[in-house]
N, C-alpha and C positions, 0 to 999 in steps of 0.2 A: 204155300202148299195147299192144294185143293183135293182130296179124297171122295173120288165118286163112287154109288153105291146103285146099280139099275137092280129095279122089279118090276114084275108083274108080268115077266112072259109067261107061253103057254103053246096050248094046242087048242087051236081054234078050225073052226071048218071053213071053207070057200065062202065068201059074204059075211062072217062073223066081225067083232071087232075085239080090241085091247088096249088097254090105254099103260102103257110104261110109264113108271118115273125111277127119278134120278134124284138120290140126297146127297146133296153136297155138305161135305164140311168146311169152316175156312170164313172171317167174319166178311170176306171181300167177293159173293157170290155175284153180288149185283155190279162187278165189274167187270165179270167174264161172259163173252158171248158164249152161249152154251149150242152142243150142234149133237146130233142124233147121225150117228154111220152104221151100215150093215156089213156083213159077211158073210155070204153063203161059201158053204163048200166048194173048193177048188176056186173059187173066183175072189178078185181082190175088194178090200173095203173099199163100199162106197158112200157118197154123202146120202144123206136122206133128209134131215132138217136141219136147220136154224135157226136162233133166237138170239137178235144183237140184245149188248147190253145198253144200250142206248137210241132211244127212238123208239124200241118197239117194234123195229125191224123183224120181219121174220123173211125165210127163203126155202124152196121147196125141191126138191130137185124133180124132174119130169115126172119121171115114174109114179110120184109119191101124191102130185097135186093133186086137191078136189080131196084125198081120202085120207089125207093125214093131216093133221093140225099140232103143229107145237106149242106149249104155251109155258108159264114159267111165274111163280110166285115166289119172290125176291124174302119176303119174311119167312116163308119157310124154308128156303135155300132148297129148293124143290124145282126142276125140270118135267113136261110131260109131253109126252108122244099119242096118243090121240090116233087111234089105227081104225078106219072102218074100211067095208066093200074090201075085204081082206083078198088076198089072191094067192094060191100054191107059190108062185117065185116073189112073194113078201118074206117066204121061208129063209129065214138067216138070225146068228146073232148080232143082235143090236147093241149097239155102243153107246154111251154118254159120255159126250168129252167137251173139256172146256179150255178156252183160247183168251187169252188174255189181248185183245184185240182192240185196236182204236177206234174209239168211240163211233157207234154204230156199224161198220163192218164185218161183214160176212165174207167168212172164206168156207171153201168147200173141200180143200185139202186134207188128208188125214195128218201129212206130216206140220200143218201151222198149228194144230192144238194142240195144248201144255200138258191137260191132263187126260187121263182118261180110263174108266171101269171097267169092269169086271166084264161084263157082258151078261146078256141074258137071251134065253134061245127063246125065238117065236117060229113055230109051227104051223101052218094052215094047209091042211088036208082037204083034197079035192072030191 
């Protein structure tokens, strides 16, 4: 079992940034590829990042390249989303979820990952 926990959203303005994280509980972090999804209003979740657990892999989806960075520190069972050049339809809650994934592999699906928090809302005002 894996228990996610997202911070650090907010209200930020057009060009600002934020950086979300994700604590994980569970002594076996460093075997789950950890992925970042959104959901605005009326529209379905979508992928936003990745972080394999193996290789260092990371994946981005369109939208997101150049201005988001995921990164992930394995001792402190800690995920981060990394948000600059912020944009009014960045506006969604944001996900932390973890996918018990074979070694090195990224999926972008919502329904392949295991677990997944609470959410947390990011705002950016134009």
């Amino acid at each position: 079992q894996v228990q996610l926990v997202e911070s650090g959203g907010g209200l930020v303005q057009a060009g600002g940034s934020l950086r979300l994280s994700c604590a994980a509980s569970g002594r076996t972090f460093s075997m789950y590829t950890m992925g970042w999804f959104r959901q605005a209003p009326g529209k379905e979740r979508e992928f936003v990042a990745a972080f394999a657990w193996s290789g260092r892999r990371t994946y981005y989806a369109d939208s997101v390249k150049g201005r988001f960075t995921i990164s992930r520190n394995n001792a402190k069972n800690t995920v981060y989303l990394e948000m600059s050049s912020l944009k009014p339809e960045d506006t969604a809650v944001y996900y932390c979820a973890a996918d018990r994934a074979i070694a090195g592999v990224i999926v972008t699906t919502a329904p392949e990952y295991d677990y997944w928090g609470q959410g947390t809302q990011v705002t950016v005002s134009s």
